[in-house]
NUKOLMI-228811 format. One record per residue: residue in one letter; x, y, z of N, C-alpha, C in turn. Coordinates in steps of 0.05 Angstrom, whole numbers, plus 32768, in hexadecimal, padded with zeros to 4 digits. Atoms other than C-alpha are relative to their C-alpha. Example, Ala and Ser with C-alpha at 12.3 -4.5 7.8 and 13.67 -1.06 7.14 Angstrom:
! NUKOLMI-228811
 dotor n.xx n.yy n.zz ca.xx ca.yy ca.zz c.xx c.yy c.zz
     a 8012 7FE8 8000  80F6  7FA6  809C 8012 8018 8000
     s 7FF0 7FE8 7FFF  8111  7FEB  808F 7FF1 8016 800E
***
This chain:
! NUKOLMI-228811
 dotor n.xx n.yy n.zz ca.xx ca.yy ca.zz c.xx c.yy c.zz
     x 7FF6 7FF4 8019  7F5F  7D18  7EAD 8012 8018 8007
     x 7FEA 7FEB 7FF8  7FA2  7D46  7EAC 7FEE 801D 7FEF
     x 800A 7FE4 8010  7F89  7D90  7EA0 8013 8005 7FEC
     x 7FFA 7FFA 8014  7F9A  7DB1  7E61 8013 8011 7FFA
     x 7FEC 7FF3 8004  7FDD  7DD4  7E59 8004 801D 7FED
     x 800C 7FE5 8015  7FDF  7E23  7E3F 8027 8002 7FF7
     x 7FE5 7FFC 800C  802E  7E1A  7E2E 8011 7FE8 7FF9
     x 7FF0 801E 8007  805D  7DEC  7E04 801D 7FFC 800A
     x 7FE4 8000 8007  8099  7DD1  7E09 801A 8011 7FF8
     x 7FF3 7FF5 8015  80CF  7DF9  7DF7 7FF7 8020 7FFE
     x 800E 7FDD 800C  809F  7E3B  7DED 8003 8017 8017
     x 7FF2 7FF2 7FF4  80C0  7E79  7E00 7FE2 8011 8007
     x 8018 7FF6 7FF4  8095  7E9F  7E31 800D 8014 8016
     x 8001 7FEC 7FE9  8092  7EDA  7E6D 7FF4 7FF0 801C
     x 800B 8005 7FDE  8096  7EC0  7EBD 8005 800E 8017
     x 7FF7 7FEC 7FDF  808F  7EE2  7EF8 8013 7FF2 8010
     x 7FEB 8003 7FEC  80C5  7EDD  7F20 8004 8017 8022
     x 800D 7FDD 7FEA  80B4  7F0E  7F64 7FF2 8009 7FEF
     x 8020 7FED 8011  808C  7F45  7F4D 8004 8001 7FE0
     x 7FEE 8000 8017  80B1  7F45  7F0B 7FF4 7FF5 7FE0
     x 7FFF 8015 8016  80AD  7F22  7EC5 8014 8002 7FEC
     x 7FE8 800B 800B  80DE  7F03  7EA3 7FFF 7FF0 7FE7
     x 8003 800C 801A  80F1  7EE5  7E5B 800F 7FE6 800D
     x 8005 8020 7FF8  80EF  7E94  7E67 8001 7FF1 7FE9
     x 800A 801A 801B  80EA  7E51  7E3D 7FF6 7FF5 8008
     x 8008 801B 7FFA  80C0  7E1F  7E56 8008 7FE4 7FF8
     x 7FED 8011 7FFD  80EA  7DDF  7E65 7FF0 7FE6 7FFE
     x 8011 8015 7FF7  80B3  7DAD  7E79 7FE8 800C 800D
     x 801D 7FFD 7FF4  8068  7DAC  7E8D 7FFB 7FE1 800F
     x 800C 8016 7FE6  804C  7D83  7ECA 7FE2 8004 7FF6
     x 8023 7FFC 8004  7FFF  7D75  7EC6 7FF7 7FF5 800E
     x 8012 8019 7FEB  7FE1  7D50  7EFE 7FF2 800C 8016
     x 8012 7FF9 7FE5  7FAD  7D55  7F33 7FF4 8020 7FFE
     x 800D 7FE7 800A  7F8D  7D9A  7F12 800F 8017 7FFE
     x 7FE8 7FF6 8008  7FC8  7DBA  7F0B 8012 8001 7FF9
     x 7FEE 7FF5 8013  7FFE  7DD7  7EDF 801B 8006 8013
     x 7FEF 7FF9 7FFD  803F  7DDA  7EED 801D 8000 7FEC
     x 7FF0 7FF8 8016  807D  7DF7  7EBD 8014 8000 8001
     x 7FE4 7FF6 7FF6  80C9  7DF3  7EC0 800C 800E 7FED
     x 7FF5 7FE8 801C  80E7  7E35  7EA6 801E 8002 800A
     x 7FE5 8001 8002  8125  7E44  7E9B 8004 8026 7FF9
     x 7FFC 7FEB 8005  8134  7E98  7E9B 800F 8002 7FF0
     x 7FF2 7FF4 8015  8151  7EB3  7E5C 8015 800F 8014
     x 7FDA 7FF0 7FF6  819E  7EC4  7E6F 8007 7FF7 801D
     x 7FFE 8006 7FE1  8197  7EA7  7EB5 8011 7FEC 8002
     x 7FF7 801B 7FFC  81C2  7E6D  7ED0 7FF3 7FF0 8002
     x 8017 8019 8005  819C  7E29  7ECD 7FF9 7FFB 801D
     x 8004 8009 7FE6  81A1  7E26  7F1B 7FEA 800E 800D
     x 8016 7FF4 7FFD  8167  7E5A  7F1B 7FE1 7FF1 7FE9
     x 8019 800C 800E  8136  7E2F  7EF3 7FF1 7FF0 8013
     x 8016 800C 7FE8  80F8  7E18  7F1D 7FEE 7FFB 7FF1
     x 8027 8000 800C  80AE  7DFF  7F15 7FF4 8017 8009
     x 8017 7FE1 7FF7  8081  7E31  7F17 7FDE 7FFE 7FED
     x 801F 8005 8003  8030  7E2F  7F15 7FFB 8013 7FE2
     x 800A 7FF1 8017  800E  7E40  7ED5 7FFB 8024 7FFE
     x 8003 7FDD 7FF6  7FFA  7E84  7EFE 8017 8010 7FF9
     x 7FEC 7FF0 8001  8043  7EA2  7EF7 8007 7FFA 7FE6
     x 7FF6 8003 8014  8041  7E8F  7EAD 7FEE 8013 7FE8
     x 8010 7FF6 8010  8031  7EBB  7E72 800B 8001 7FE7
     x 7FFE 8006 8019  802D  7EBC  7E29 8013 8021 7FF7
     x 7FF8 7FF7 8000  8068  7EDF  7E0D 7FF2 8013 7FE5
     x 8005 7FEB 8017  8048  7F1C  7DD9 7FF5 8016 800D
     x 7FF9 7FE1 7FF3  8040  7F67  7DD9 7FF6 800D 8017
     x 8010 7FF5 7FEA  800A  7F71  7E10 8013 7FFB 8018
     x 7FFA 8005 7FE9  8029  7F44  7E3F 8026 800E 8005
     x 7FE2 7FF4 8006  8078  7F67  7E28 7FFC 801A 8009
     x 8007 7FF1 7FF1  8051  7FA4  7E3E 7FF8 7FFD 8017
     x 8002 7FFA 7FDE  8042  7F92  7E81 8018 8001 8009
     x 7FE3 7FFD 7FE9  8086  7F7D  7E90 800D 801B 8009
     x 7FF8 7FE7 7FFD  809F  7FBF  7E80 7FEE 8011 8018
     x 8010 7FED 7FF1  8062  7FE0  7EAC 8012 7FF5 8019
     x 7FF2 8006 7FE4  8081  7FB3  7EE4 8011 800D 8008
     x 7FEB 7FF1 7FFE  80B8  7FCC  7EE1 800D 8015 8001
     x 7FFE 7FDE 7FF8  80B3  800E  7EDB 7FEE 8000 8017
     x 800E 7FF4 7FE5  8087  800D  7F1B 800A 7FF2 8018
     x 7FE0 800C 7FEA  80BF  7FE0  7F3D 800D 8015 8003
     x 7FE5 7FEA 7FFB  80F2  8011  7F36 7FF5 801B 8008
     x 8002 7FF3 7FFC  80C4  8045  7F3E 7FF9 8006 8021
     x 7FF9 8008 7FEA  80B7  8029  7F82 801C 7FFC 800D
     x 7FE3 7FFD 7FF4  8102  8020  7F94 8004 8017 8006
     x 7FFB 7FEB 7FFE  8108  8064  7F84 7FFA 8011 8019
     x 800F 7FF4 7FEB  80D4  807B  7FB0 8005 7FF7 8022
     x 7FFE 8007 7FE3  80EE  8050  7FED 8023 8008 8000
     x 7FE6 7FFA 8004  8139  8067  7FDA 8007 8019 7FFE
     x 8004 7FDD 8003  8128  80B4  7FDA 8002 800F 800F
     x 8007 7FF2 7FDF  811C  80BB  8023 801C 8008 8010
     x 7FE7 7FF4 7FE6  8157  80F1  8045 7FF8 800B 800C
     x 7FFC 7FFA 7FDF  816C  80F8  807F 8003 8024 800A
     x 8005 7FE2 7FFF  8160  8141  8098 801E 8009 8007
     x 7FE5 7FFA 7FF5  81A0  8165  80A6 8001 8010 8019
     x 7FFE 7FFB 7FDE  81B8  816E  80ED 8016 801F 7FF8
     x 7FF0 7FEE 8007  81D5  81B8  80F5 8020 7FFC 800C
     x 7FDB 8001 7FFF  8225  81B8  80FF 800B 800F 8016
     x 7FF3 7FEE 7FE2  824A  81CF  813B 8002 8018 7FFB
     x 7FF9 7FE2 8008  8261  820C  8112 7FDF 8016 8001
     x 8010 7FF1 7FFE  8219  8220  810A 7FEC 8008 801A
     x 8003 7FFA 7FE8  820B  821C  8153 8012 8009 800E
     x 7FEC 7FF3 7FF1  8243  8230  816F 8004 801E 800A
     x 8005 7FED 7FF6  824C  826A  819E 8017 8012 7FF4
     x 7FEA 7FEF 800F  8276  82AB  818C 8010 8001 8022
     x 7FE8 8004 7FE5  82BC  82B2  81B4 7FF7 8018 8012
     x 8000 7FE5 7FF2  82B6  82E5  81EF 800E 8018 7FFB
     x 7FF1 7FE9 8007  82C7  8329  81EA 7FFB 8019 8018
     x 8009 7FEE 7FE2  82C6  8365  821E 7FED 8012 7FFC
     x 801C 7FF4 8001  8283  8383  822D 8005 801C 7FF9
     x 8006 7FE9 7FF2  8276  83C3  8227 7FE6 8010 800A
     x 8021 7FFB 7FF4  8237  83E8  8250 7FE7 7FF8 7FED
     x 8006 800A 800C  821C  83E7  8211 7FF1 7FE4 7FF8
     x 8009 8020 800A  821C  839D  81FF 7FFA 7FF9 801F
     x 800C 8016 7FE2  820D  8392  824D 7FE7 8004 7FFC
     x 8019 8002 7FFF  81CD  83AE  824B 7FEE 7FF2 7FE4
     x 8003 800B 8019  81C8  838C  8203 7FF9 7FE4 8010
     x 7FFB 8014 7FFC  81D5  8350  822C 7FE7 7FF5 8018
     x 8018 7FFE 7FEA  819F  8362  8261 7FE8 7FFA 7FF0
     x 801E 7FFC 8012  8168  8368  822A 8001 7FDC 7FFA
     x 8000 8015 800B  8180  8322  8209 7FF9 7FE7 8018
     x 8006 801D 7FEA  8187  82F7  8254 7FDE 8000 8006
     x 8016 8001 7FF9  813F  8318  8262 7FE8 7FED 7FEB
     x 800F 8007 8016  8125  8304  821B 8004 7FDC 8002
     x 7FF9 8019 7FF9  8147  82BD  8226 7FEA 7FF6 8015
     x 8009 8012 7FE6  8126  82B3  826B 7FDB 7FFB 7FF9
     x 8012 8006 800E  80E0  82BE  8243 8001 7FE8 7FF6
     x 8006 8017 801A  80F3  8290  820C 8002 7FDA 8017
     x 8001 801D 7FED  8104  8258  8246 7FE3 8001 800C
     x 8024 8005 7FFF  80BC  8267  825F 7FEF 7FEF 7FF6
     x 8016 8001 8013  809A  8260  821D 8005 7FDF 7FF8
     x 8001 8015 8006  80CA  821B  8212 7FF8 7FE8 801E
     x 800C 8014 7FEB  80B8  81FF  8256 7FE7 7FFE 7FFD
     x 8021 8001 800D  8067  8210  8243 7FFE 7FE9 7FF2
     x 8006 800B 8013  8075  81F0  820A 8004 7FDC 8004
     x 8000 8011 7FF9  8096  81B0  8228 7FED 7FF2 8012
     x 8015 800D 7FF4  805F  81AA  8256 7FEA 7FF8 7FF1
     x 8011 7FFE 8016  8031  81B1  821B 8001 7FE2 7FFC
     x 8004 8019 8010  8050  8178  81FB 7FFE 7FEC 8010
     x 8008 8018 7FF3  8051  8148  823D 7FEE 7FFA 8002
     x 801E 7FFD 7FF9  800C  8155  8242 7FF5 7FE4 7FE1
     x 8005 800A 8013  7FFF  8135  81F8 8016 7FDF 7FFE
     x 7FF8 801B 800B  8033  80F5  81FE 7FE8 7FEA 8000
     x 8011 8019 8008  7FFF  80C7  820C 7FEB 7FFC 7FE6
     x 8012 7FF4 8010  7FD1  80E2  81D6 8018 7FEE 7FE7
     x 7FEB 800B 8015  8012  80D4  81A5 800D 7FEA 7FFE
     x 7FF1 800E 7FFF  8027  809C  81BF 7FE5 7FEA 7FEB
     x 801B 8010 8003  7FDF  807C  81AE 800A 7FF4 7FD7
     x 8008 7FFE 801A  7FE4  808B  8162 8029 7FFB 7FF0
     x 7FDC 800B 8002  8038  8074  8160 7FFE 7FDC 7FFD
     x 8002 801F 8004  803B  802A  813E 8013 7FF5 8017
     x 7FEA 800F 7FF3  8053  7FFC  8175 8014 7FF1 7FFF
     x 7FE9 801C 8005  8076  7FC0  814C 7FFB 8009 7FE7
     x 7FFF 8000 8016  808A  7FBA  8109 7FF6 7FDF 7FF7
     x 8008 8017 8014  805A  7F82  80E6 7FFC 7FF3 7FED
     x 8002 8009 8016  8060  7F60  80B1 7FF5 7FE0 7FF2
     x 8016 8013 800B  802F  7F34  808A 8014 7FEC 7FE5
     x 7FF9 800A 8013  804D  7EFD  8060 7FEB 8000 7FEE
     x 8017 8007 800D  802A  7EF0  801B 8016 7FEA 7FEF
     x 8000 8018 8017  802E  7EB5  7FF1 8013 8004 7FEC
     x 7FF5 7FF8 8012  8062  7EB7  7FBA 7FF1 8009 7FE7
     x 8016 8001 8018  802D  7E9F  7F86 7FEF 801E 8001
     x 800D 7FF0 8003  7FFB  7ED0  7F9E 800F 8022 7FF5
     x 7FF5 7FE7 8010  802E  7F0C  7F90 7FFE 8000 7FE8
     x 8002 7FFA 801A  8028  7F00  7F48 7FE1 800F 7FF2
     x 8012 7FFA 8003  7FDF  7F0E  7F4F 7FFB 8015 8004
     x 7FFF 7FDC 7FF4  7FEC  7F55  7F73 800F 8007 7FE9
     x 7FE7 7FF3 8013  801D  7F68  7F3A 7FEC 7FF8 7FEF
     x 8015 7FF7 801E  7FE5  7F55  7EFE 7FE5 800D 8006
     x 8018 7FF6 7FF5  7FAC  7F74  7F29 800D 8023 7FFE
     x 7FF5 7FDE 7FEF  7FD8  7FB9  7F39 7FFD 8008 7FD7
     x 7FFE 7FF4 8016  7FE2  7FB4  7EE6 7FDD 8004 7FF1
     x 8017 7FFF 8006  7F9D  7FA4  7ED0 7FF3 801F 8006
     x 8006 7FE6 7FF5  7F83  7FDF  7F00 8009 8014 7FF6
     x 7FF9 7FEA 8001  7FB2  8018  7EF5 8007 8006 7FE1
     x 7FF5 7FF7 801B  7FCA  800F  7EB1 7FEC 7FF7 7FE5
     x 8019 800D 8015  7F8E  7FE6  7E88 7FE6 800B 8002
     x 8024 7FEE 7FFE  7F51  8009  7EA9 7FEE 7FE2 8002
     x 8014 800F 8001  7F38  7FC0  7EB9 7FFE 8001 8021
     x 8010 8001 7FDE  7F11  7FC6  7EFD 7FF2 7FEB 8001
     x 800A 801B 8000  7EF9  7F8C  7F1B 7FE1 8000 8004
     x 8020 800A 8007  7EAD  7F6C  7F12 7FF4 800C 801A
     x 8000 8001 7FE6  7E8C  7F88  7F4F 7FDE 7FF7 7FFF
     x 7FF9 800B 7FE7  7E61  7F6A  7F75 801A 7FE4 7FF3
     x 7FED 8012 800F  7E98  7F31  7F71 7FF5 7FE9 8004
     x 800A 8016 8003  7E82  7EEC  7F64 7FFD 7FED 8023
     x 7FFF 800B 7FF0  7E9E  7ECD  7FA6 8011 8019 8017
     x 7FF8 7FDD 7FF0  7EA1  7F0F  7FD5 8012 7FFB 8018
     x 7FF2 8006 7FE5  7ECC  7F10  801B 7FF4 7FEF 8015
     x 8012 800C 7FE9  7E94  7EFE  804A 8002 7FDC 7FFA
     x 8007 8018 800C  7E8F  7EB9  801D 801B 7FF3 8007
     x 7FE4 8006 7FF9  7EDE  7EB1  8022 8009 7FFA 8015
     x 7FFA 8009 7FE1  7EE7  7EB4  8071 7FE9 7FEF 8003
     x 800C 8017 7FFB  7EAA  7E88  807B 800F 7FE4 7FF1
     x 7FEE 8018 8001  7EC7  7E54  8050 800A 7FFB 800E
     x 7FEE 8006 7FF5  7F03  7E5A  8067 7FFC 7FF9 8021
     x 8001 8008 7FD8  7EEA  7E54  80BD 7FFD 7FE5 7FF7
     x 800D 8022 8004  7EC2  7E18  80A1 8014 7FEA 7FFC
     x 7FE2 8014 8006  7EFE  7DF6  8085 800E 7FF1 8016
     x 7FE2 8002 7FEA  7F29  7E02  80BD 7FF1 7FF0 8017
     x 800A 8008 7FEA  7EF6  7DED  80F3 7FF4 7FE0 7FF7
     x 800A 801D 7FFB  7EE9  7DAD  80DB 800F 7FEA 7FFB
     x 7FEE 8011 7FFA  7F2B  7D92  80DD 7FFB 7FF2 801F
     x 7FFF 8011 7FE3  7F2C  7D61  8119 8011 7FFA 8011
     x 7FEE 7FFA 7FEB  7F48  7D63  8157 7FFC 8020 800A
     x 7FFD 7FE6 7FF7  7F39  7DB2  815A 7FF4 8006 8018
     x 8008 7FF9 7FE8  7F31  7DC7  819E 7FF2 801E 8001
     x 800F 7FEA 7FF9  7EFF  7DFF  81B6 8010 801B 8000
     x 7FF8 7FEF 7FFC  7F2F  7E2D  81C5 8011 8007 7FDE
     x 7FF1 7FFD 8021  7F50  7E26  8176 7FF1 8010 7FF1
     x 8010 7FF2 8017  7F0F  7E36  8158 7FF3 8017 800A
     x 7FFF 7FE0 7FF4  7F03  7E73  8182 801A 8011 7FEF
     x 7FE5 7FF2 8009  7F4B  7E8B  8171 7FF7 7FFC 7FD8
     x 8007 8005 8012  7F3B  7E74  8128 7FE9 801F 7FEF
     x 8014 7FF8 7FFD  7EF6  7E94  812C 8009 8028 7FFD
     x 7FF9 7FE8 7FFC  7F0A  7ED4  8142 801D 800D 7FF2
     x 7FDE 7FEB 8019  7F53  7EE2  8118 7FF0 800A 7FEA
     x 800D 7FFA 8021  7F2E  7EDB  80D8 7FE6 8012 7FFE
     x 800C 7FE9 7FF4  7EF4  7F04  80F4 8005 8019 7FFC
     x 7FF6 7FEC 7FFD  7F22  7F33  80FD 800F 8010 7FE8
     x 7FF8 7FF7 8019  7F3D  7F34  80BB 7FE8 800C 7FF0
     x 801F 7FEE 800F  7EF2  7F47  809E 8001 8020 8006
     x 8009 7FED 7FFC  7EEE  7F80  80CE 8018 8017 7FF1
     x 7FED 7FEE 800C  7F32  7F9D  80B7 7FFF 800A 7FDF
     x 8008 7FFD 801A  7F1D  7F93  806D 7FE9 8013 7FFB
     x 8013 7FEC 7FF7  7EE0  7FB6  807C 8003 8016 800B
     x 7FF5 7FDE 7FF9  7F05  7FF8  809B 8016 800D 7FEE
     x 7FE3 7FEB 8008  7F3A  8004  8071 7FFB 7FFB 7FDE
     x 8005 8008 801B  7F1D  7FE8  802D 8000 8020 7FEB
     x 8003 7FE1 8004  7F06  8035  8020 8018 800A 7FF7
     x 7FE7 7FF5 8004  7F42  8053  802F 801A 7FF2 7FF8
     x 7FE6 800D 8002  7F78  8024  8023 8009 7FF2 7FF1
     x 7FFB 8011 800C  7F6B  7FED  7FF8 7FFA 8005 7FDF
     x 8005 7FFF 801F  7F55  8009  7FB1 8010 8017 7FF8
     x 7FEF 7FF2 8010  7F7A  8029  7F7A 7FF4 8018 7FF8
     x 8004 7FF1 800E  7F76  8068  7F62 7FE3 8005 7FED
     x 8015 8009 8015  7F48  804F  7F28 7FDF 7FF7 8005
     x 801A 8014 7FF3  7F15  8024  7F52 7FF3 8017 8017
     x 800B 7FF3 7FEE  7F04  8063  7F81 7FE3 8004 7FFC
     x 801E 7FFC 800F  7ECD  807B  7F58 7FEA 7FEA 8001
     x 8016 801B 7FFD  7EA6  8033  7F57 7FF8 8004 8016
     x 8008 800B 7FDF  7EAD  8031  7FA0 7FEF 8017 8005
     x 8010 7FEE 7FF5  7E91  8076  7FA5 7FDE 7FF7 7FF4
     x 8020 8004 800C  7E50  8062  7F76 7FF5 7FE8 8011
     x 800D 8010 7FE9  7E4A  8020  7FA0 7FF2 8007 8011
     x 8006 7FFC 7FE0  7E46  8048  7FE2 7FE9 8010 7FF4
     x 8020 7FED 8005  7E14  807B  7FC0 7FE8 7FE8 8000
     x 8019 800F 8004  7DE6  8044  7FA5 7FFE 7FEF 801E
     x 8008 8007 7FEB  7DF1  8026  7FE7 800D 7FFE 801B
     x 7FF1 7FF8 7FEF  7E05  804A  8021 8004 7FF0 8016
     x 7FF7 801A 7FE8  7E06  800C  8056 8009 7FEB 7FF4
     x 7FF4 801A 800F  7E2F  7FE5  8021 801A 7FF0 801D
     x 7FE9 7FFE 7FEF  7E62  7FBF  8047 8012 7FEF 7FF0
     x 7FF0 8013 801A  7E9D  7FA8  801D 8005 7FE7 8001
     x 7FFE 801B 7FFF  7EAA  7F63  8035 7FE9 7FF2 7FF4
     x 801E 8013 8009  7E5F  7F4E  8018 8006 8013 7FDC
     x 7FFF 7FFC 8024  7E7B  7F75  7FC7 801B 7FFF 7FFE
     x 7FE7 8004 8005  7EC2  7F69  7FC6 8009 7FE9 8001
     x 7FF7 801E 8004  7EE1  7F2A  7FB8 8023 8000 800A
     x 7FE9 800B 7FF7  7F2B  7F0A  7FBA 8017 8010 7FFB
     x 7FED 7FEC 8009  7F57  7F39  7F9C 8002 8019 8017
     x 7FFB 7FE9 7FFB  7F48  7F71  7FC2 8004 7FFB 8020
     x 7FFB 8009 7FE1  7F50  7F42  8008 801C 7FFE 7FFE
     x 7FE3 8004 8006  7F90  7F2C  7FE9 8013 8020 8005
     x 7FF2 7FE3 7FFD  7FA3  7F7C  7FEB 8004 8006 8019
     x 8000 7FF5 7FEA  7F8F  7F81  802D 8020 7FF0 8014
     x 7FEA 800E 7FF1  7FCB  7F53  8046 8019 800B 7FF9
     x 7FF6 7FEA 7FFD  7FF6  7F89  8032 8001 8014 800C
     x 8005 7FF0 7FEE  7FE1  7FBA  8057 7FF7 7FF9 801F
     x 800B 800D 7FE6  7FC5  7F98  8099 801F 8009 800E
     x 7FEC 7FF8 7FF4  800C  7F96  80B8 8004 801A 8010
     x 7FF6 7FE6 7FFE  800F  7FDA  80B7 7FF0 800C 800E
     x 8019 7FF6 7FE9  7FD1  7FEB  80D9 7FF7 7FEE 801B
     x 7FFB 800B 7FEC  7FDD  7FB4  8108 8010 800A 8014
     x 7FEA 7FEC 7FF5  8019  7FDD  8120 7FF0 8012 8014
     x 8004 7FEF 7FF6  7FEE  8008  813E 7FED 8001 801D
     x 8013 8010 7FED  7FC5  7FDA  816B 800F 7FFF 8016
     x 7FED 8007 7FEC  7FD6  7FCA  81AE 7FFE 7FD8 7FFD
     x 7FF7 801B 8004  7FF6  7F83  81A1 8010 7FFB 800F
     x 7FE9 800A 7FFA  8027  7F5D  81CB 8012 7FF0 7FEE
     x 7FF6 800B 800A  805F  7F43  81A9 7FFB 7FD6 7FF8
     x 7FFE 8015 7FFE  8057  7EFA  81B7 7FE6 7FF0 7FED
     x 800F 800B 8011  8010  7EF3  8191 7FFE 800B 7FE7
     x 7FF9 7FFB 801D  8027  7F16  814F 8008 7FE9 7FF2
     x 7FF8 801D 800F  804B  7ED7  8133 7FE7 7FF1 7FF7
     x 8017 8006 7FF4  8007  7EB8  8145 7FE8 8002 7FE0
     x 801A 7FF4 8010  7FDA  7EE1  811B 8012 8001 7FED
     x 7FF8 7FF4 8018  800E  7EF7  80E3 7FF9 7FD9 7FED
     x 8006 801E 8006  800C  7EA2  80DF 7FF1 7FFC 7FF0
     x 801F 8002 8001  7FC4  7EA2  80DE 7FFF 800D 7FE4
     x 8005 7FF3 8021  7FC0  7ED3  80A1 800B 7FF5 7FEF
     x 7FF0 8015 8020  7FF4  7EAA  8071 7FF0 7FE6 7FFC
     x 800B 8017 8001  7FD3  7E6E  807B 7FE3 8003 7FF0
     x 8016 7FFE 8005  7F8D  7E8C  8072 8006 800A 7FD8
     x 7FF9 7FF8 8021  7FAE  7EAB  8028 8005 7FE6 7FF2
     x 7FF1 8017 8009  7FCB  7E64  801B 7FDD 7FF7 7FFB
***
């Protein structure tokens, strides 16, 4: 039996397009095999931008959902802004270093000149100290200096889900169910199970397997605290940890807030010691496991 269609023919509607949403018509509906699919057509667009697109990137055009677009949008641009803001410090100008022309001493300015080379041969002292200072600390700095620049693909689809989760949260005051129905821990077991009982997998696959996604728990589990909740959701997490201070988030957090974490991972990957050659590897490993 074809599932049940939430848009007609013809009926003008809001689709995500990137993070976005957009005024649409719905052209045609697909229905087969438990899913929805819609061909829209963007209001003012050329026809060569009309695609299918999953029920997920489709929404019913009236005032709530006419107010999110706008929230998007103002927190699009307010983002551009904020990555379009960043100047460059100003380097001082030859004129303001520049030495004054010579002129002829007199005893005066010599012994003026005695005070200043003595005070100089100090200040070279205090900056050789200081250079030793800082050789002393490269390794220390080098430690905590991102080595590669990583970056985590995500799903197209799933971006539409970070863009009504960021509005829900910050602008609706809806926080999610916690504990969550089907938590993290439940999510990577599936998912090993899945993967390992394709055939043909060799020992050494489901080790590598085993241990990537592993590894995605533990990261979700250190940085969940600090990294992955909004503003809004701090407070819950703090009453969680009171009522139970050996909570560990992968066993009350669910899909949404794993989905967040593939945003940020990259970036705290950077900081690992990684060789180039098994990044591809793992960044792999994570799209697939979102897919």
């Amino acid at each position: 039996m074809a599932p049940k269609t939430r848009f007609a023919d013809g009926e003008k509607v809001l689709c995500f397009h990137g993070p976005l949403l957009y005024e649409a018509k719905c052209m045609k509906c697909q229905a087969k095999d438990k899913s929805v699919k819609y061909l829209v057509h963007y209001s003012g667009w050329n026809k060569n931008w009309d695609e299918w697109v999953p029920e997920s990137r489709v929404l019913r055009y009236n005032e709530a959902n006419l107010q999110r677009q706008k929230d998007l949008l103002a927190a699009h641009n307010k983002l551009k802004k904020m990555k379009g803001g960043k100047g460059s410090k100003k380097e001082p100008s030859d004129r303001e270093t520049a030495a004054l022309p010579p002129q002829e001493k007199t005893t005066k300015q010599k012994n003026k000149d005695a005070a200043t080379s003595t005070s100089s041969e100090s200040q070279a002292e205090m900056q050789k100290k200081k250079r030793s200072r800082a050789e002393q600390n490269v390794e220390m700095e080098e430690e905590y200096t991102p080595k590669l620049e990583i970056k985590v693909k995500i799903p197209e689809e799933l971006k539409v889900y970070l863009a009504v989760d960021w509005i829900f949260i910050n602008h609706e005051g809806k926080l999610v169910q916690l504990p969550a129905h089907t938590p993290v821990d439940t999510i990577i077991a599936d998912y090993i199970k899945q993967r390992l009982s394709v055939k043909g997998m060799t020992p050494n696959k489901e080790t590598v397997i085993i241990e990537t996604t592993n590894g995605i728990r533990e990261y979700f589990n250190t940085m969940l605290g600090n990294l992955l909740l909004y503003n809004p959701e701090k407070s819950q997490y703090v009453e969680l940890l009171a009522e139970n201070p050996d909570m560990i988030p992968s066993q009350i957090y669910g899909a949404i807030h794993l989905l967040r974490l593939f945003t940020q991972i990259g970036a705290a990957m950077a900081y690992t010691q990684m060789d180039e050659d098994s990044i591809p590897k793992i960044t792999n490993h994570f799209y697939d496991f979102q897919k």
